[in-house]
C-alpha positions as CSV (number, residue, x, y, z in Angstrom):
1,X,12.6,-146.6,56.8
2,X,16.0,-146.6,54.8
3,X,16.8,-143.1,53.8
4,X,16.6,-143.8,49.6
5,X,12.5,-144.6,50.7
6,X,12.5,-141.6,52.7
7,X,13.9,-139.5,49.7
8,X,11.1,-141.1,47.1
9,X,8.6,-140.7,49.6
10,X,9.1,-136.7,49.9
11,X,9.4,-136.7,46.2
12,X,6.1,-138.2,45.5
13,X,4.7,-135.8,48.3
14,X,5.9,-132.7,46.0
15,X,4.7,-134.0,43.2
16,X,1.5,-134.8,43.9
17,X,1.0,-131.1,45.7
18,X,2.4,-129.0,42.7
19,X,-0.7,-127.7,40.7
20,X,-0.8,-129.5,36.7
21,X,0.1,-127.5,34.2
22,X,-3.2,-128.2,32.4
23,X,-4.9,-126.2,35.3
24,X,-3.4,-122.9,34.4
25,X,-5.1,-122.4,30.6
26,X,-8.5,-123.2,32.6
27,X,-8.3,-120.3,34.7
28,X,-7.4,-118.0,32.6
29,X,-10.0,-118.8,30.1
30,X,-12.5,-118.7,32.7
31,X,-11.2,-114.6,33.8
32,X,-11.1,-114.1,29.9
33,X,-14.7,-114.7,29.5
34,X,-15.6,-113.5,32.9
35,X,-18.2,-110.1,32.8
36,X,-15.4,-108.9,35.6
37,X,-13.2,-106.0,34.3
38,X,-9.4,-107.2,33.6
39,X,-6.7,-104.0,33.4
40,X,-5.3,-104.5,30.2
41,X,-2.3,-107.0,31.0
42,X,0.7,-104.3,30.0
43,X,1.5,-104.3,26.2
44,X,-1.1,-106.1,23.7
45,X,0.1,-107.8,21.0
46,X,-2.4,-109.5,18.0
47,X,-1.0,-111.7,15.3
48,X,-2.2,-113.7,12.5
49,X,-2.1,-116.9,11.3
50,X,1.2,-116.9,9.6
51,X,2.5,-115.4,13.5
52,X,3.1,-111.5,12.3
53,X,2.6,-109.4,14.5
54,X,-0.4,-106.6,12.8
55,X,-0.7,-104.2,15.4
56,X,-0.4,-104.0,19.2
57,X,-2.0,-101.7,21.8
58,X,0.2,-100.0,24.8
59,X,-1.0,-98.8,27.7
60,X,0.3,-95.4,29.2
61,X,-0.8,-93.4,32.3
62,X,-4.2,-91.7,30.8
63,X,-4.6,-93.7,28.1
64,X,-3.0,-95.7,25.3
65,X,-1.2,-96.1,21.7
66,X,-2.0,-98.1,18.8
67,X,0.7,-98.9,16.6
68,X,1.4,-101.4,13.4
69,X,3.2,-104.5,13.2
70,X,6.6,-102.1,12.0
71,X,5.9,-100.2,15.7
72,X,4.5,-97.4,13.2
73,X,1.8,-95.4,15.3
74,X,-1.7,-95.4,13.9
75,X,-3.8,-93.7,16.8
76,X,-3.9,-92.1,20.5
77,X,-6.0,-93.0,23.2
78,X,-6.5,-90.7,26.0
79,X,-9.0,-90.7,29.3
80,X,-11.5,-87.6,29.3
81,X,-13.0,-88.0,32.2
82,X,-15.7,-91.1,31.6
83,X,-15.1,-90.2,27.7
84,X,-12.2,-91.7,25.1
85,X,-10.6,-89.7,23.2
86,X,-9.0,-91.5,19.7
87,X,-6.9,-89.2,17.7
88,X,-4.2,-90.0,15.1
89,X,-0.8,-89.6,15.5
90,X,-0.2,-86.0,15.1
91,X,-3.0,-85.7,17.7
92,X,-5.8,-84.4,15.8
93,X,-9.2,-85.9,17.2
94,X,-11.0,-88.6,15.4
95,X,-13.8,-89.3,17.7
96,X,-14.7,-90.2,21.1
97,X,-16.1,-93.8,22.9
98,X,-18.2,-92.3,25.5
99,X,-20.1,-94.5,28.5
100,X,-23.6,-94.3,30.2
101,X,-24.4,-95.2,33.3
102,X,-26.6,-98.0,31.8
103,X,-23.6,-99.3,30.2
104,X,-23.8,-98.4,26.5
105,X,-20.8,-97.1,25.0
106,X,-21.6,-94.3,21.8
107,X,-19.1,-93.7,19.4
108,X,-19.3,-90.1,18.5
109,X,-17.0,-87.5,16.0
110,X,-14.4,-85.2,16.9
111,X,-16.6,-82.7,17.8
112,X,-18.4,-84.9,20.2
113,X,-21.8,-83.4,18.4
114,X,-23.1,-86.3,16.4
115,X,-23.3,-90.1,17.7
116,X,-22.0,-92.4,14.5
117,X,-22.4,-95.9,16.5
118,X,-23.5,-97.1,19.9
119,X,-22.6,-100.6,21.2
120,X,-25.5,-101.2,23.8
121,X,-25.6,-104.8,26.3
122,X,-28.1,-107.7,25.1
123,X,-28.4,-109.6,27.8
124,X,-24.8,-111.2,28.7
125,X,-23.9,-109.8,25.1
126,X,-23.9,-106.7,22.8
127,X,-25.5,-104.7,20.0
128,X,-23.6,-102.4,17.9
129,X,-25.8,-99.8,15.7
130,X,-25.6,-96.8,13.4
131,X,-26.5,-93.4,13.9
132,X,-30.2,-94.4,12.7
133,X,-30.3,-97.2,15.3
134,X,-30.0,-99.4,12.3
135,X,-28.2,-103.0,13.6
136,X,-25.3,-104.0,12.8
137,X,-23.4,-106.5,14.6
138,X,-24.5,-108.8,17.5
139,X,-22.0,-110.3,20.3
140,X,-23.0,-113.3,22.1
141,X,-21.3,-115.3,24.7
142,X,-20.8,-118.9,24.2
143,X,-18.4,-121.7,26.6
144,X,-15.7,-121.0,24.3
145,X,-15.7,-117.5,24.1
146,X,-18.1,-114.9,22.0
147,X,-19.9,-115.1,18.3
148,X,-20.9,-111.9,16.3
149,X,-23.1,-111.9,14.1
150,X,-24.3,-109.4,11.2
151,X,-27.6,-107.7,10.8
152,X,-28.8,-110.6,9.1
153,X,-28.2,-113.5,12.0
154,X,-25.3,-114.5,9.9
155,X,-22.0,-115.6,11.9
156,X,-18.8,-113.1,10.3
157,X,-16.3,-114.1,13.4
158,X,-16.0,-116.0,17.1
159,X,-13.8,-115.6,19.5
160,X,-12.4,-118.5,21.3
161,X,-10.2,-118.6,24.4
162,X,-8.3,-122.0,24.6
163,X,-4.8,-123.1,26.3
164,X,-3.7,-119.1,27.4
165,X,-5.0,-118.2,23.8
166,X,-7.4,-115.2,22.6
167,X,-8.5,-115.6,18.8
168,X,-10.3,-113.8,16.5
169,X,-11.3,-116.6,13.6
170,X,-13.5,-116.7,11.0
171,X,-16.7,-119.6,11.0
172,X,-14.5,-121.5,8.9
173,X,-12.3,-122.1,11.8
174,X,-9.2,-119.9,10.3
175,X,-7.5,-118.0,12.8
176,X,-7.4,-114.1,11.8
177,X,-5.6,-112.5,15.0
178,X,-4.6,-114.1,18.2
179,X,-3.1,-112.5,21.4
180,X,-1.7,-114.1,24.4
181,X,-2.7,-111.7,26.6
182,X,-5.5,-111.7,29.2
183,X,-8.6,-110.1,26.9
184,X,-12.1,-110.6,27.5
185,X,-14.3,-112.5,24.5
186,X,-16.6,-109.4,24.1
187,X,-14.0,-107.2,24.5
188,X,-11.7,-109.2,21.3
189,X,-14.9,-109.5,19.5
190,X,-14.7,-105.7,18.3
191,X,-11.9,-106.5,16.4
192,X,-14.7,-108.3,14.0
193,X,-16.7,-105.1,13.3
194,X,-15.0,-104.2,10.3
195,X,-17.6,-101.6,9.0
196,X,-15.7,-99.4,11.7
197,X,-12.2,-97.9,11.3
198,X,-9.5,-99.9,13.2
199,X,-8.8,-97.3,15.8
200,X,-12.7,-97.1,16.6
201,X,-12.6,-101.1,17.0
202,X,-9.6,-100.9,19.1
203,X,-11.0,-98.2,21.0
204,X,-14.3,-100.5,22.2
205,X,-12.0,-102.8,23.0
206,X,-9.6,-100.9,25.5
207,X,-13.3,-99.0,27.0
208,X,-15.0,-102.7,27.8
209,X,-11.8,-104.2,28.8
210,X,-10.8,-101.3,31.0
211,X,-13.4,-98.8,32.1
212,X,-12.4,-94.8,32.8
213,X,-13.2,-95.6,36.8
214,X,-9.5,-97.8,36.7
215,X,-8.0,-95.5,34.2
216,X,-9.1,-92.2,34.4
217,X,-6.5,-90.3,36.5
C-alpha cells in the first residue's frame, strides 16, 4: 500500500468513528424531557422571539437570583431546609414553594400560614390549583416536550425541546421565551402559568428542576 492510500485510509477510519453532529440535539432533548432531576446547568438565560434576553436565573450556593434582561434583580431564592424561600430584592419574603413527600409542591405566603397554589403530579404530568382546590392549569408530556392547558381543556402554551433548544410558544407556533440551557419540559412549562407572579413561576421551575435534596446545604 502506497503511503497517500495509507493516509486516506486512516482518514476515512476517523471519520467514520467521530459521533455526527446531528446526534448531540437528540440526547439532550431526550435528558430535557427525561422525569430524572437535571442541576440547573450554571446561569439560565430566556429570550424571546426578537432574541432579548427578558430575564435569567443564577444559581448560588443555597439558592438563587432572578434578575431582568438589564441584569436588574427582581427576586431571591434561598433553600430552607425542603422549603423555598422567594423574597424580593431587599429581602423581604414573598412566599415559600414547599415539597411533600408525595411530590406536590404548595405555594404558600410569607408567613408560611395560608397555601395560595399547589402544583400536584397527574400521572407523567401536573395540576396546578388555587387555595380552594379550584384547577387551574394542566401539564402534559408529549414527544416534543410538554402542553398546559387551562381549566377549561384549552391549550394557552407547549413546550418544545428541538436542536439543543427549550421554548415556551404559544398554539399558534410563536415562540415566547427560549433558553439554551438544559431545562426539563414540565419544569419550562411554569413559565406559562401567568395567573401567578413571575418570581412564583420561576420558583416551580428551579424546585422541579432542582430539588432541596441537591441544593439544600
Amino acid at each position: 500500500m502506497t503511503f497517500r492510500s495509507l493516509l486516506l485510509s486512516l482518514l476515512l477510519t476517523a471519520a467514520c468513528s467521530r459521533p455526527s453532529g446531528s446526534e448531540a440535539p437528540s440526547s439532550q432533548t431526550q435528558a430535557a424531557t427525561a422525569g430524572d432531576e437535571v442541576p440547573l446547568p450554571g446561569k439560565l438565560k430566556f429570550k424571546d422571539a426578537d432574541d432579548r434576553e427578558r430575564f435569567s436565573l443564577k444559581p448560588k450556593d443555597d439558592g438563587a437570583k432572578l434578575v431582568d434582561g438589564e441584569d436588574r434583580e427582581l427576586a431571591r431564592f434561598k433553600w430552607k431546609g425542603a422549603a423555598l424561600k422567594v423574597s424580593g430584592p431587599d429581602d423581604t419574603a414573598l412566599g415559600y414553594v414547599v415539597g411533600s413527600a408525595g411530590g406536590a409542591l404548595t405555594v404558600r405566603d410569607g408567613e408560611q400560614r395560608q397555601v395560595l397554589y399547589t402544583l400536584a403530579r397527574q400521572g407523567s404530568g401536573w395540576r396546578l390549583t388555587d387555595a380552594k382546590g379550584a384547577l387551574l392549569y394542566t401539564v402534559s408530556s408529549d414527544n416534543e416536550g410538554a402542553r398546559i392547558e387551562d381549566a377549561s381543556g384549552t391549550e394557552v402554551a407547549r413546550v418544545k425541546v428541538r436542536e439543543g433548544k427549550v421554548s415556551l410558544r404559544e398554539p399558534g407556533g410563536k415562540t415566547l421565551l427560549a433558553t439554551k440551557s438544559l431545562v426539563r419540559a414540565d419544569a419550562a412549562a411554569c413559565l406559562a402559568f401567568e395567573k401567578l407572579d413571575l418570581p412564583f413561576r420561576v420558583a416551580l421551575l428551579h424546585q422541579i428542576q432542582t430539588p432541596p435534596s441537591e441544593s439544600a446545604p
